[in-house]
C-alpha positions, -999 to 999 in steps of 0.1 A, spaced: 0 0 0 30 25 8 35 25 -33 8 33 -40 -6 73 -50 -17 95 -22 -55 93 -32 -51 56 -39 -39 54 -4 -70 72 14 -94 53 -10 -79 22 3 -80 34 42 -117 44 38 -127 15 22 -112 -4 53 -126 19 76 -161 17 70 -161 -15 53 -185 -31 85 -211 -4 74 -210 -16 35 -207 -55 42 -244 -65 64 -272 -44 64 -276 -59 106 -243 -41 111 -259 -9 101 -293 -11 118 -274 -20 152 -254 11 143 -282 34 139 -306 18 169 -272 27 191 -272 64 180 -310 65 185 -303 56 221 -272 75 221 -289 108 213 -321 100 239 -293 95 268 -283 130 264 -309 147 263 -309 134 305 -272 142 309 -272 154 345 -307 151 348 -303 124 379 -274 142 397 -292 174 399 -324 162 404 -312 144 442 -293 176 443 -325 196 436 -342 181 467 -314 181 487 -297 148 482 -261 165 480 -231 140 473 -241 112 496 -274 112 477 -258 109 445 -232 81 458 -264 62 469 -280 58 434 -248 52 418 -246 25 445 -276 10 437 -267 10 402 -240 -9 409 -253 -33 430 -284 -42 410 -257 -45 378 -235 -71 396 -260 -92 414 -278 -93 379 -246 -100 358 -240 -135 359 -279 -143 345 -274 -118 322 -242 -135 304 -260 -167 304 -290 -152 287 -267 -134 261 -252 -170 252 -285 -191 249 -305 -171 234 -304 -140 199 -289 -115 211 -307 -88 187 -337 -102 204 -326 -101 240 -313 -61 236 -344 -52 221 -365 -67 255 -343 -50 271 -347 -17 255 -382 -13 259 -379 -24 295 -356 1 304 -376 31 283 -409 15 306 -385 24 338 -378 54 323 -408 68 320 -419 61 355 -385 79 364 -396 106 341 -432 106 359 -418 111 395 -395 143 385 -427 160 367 -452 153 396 -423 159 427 -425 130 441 -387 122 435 -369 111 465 -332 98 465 -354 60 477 -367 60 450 -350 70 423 -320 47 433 -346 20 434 -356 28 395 -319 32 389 -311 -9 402 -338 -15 383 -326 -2 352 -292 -11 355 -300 -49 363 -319 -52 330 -289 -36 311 -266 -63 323 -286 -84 297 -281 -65 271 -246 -56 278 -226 -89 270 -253 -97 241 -239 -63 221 -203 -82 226 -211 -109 209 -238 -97 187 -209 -73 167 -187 -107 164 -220 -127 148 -222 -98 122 -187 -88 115 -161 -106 101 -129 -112 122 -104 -90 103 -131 -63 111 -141 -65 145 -117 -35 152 -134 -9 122 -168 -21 137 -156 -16 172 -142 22 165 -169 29 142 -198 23 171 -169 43 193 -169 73 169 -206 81 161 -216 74 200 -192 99 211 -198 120 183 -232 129 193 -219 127 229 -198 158 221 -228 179 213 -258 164 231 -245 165 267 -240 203 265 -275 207 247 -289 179 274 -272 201 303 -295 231 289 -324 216 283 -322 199 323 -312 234 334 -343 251 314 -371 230 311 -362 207 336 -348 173 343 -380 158 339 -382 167 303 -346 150 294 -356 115 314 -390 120 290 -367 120 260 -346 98 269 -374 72 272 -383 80 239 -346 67 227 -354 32 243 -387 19 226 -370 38 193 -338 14 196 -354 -12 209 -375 -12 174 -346 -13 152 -331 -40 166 -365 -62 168 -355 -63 130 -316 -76 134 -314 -114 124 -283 -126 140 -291 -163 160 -273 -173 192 -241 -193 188 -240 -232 181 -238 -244 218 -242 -278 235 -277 -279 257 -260 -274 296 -275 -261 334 -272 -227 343 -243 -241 370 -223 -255 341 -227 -221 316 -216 -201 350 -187 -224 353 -176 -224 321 -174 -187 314 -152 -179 351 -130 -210 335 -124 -193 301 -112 -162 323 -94 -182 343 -72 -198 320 -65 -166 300 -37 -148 324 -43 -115 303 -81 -116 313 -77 -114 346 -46 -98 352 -64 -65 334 -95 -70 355 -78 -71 386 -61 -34 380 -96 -22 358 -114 -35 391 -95 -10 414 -91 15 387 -129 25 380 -140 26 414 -116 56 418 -128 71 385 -163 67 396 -157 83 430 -136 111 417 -155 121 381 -189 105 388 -198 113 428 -174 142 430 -175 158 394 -207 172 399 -207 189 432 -173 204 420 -193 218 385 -218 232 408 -193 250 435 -167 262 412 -173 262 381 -211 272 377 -234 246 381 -253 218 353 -241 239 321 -203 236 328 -214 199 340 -226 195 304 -198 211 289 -175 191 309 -194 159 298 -195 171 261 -156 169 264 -161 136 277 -177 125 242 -151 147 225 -123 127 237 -138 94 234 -148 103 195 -113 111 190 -100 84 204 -122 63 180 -108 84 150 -73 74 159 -82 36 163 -98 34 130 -71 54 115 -42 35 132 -46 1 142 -22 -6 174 -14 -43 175 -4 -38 210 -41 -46 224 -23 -47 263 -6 -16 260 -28 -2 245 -54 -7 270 -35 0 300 -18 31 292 -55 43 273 -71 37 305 -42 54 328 -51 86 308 -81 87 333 -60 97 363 -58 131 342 -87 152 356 -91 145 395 -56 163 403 -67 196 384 -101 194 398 -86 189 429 -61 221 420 -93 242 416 -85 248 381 -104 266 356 -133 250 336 -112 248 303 -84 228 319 -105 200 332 -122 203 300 -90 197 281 -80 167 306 -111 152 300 -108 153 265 -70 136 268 -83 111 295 -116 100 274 -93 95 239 -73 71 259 -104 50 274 -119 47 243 -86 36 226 -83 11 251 -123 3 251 -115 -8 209 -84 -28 221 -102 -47 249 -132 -57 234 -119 -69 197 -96 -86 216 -126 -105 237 -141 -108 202 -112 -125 186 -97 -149 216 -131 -160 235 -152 -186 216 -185 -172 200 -207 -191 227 -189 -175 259 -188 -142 250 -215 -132 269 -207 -148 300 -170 -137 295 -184 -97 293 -209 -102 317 -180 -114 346 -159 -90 330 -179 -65 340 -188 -74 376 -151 -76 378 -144 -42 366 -172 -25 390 -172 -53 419 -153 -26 442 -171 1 428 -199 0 460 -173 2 489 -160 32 470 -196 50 472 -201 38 509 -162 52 520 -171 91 498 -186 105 530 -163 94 559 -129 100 535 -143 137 521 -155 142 559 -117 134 568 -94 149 540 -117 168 525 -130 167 487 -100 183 471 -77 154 487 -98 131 479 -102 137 444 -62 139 443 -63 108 460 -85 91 430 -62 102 406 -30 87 423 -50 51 428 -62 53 385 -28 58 373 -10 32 396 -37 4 388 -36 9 352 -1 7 350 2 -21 370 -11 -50 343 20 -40 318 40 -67 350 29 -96 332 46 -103 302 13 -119 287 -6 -84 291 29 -65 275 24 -90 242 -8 -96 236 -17 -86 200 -45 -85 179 -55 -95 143 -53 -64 125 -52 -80 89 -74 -106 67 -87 -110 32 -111 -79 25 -150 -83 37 -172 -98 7 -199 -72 -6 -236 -75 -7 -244 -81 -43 -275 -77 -57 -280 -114 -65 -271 -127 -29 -301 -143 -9 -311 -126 21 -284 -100 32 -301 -101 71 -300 -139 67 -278 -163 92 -245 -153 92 -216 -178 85 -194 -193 108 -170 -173 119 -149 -186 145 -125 -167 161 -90 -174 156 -68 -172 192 -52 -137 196 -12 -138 190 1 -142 224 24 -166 243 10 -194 261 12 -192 297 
């Protein structure tokens, strides 16, 4: 390719780059239905935090719905991972989509007629988050039943790139409308989004993965024994598990309150969140521009980007710098969110994926509630501004700390293959099954 013209060249590189959008027509419509709920989430983007603020809940209120998110997600994981693996998982999201717009609504209903309480508003936020653990490892390895192998990272950065596109604008537009018209308005929208995406993907024709019949015991079993076995798994879990509870203590319980003390209030939170999307669309940009082999390094030092932020905040520093640190620190997460998941795609058979995400997950946010429950006594103690400095300190060193194992420091990815057939217009049904696509192990040393 490096002989050939300049224009040759791009044409080449775009063709690459959106080659999962021209190949499957179930690519796209999962593409779409995920910007449709996309742009509904921002339209609500603070709406929560300043509604328990609204009536008083301060921080601790806020820690206590994020706890029950939390809580609700993990304790639902595991069925949701098994569900993802036995059943289609275009079938299971879209359930799952117009559930969670039903919860919305009656989310949407309490903030109109105020009768929103911190009680119950974490209650409808467990709720919610327990039936997104469904749909969470069936996106995983829905993407891998629609996309072939030497494309799983295109498809990965594409979804990155338009989420985060519209997450740049909305959150700021989302941030006025909660601070104009009122929260209740955004959750309305934002219910909207749901029973939108969960219609497009009602039409997706992807069916679950070939799979011997098996007990719920044995599927559990399995899955923790795939993760088991793979030392690069669990060694990034281990340092991801330590990592976000700080992130989510610093940006997500202590963000807020900071917006609203220093910096103005739920517009500069919306700006600050737009910057969020900004960085993560970026980030997506440079994955599908350059493909880093490097999926561990890539991942850690992506997600040690995140320790960015807290230290300014905690500095007192002016809305435009922790704007610009949020836009470094999101361009690394989402380079390392690309590296992570094609390379769960590419090493973890079709029929575990699921239950591989779905532990994966409870993994990453298993510490996640002792790190709402400790917010009040260590901010009581050291104060916010420590503690946020504190948060950064913790991100960086548990990041970091995975690039000690030799399997995390080489594990690559499959970054080239034979290009994607097109749809022609003779082919049978272009949303038909898909063919076997089994993924080939990532290149890494045994261990």
């Amino acid at each position: 390719m490096r002989g050939l013209p300049l224009t040759d060249r791009a044409a080449a590189h775009l063709t690459r780059i959106t080659g999962p959008l021209r190949t499957d027509s179930r690519f796209r419509r999962c593409f779409v239905a995920d910007q449709v709920n996309t742009a509904g989430t921002t339209a609500a983007t603070g709406a929560l935090a300043f509604t328990v603020l609204g009536i008083g809940g301060g921080a601790r209120g806020i820690a206590m719905v994020l706890l029950a998110t939390m809580v609700a997600g993990i304790l639902a994981g595991p069925m949701g991972g098994v569900v993802a693996d036995r059943f289609p998982r275009a079938l299971v999201i879209s359930v799952v989509q117009v559930i969670i717009g039903l919860i919305t609504v009656v989310e949407a209903t309490l903030i109109f007629t105020g009768r929103a309480a911190v009680w119950n508003l974490a209650a409808l936020a467990g709720a919610n988050s327990a039936a997104a653990s469904f749909s969470g490892p069936a996106r995983v390895g829905l993407i891998r039943a629609v996309v072939a192998e030497e494309q799983l990272s295109e498809a990965n950065a594409l979804s990155q790139l338009a989420r985060h596109i519209v997450l740049t604008v909305g959150p700021a537009i989302g941030g006025t409308l909660v601070a104009t018209a009122g929260a209740g308005y955004g959750v309305g929208c934002n219910a909207v989004s749901f029973f939108a995406s969960g219609a497009l993907m009602a039409r997706i024709h992807a069916p679950c993965a070939d799979r011997q019949p098996s007990t719920m015991r044995a599927d559990l079993i399995e899955g923790w024994t795939t993760i088991r076995t793979r030392r690069w798994i669990w060694t990034c879990l281990i340092g991801a598990g330590i990592m976000i509870p700080a992130w989510h203590v610093g940006y997500g319980i202590l963000g807020p309150p900071y917006a609203e003390s220093c910096l103005g209030g739920a517009w500069a939170w919306g700006l600050i969140a737009s910057s969020l999307g900004c960085g993560m669309a970026l980030g997506a940009a440079v994955s599908l521009i350059w493909r880093p082999r490097r999926a561990g390094w890539t991942n850690c030092l992506g997600t040690a980007a995140l320790a960015l932020p807290d230290p300014l905040m905690a500095a007192g520093a002016p809305l435009a710098a922790v704007m610009a640190a949020v836009v470094v620190a999101a361009c690394g997460l989402s380079m390392s969110v690309v590296a992570w998941r094609t390379a769960i795609q590419q090493d973890v058979p079709a029929d575990q994926q699921g239950r591989v995400s779905a532990f994966a997950d409870i993994a990453e946010i298993g510490l996640t509630p002792v790190g709402y429950l400790l917010v009040a006594p260590v901010t009581d103690a050291i104060g916010i501004r420590a503690t946020l400095l504190m948060c950064g300190i913790i991100v960086a060193a548990a990041s970091l700390a995975p690039l000690l194992s030799r399997d995390v420091r080489t594990l690559t990815l499959v970054t080239a293959g034979p290009p994607a057939v097109e749809e022609l217009p003779g082919d049978p049904d272009p949303d038909g099954v898909a063919p076997d696509l089994s993924p080939a192990p990532v290149g890494k040393p045994s261990p």
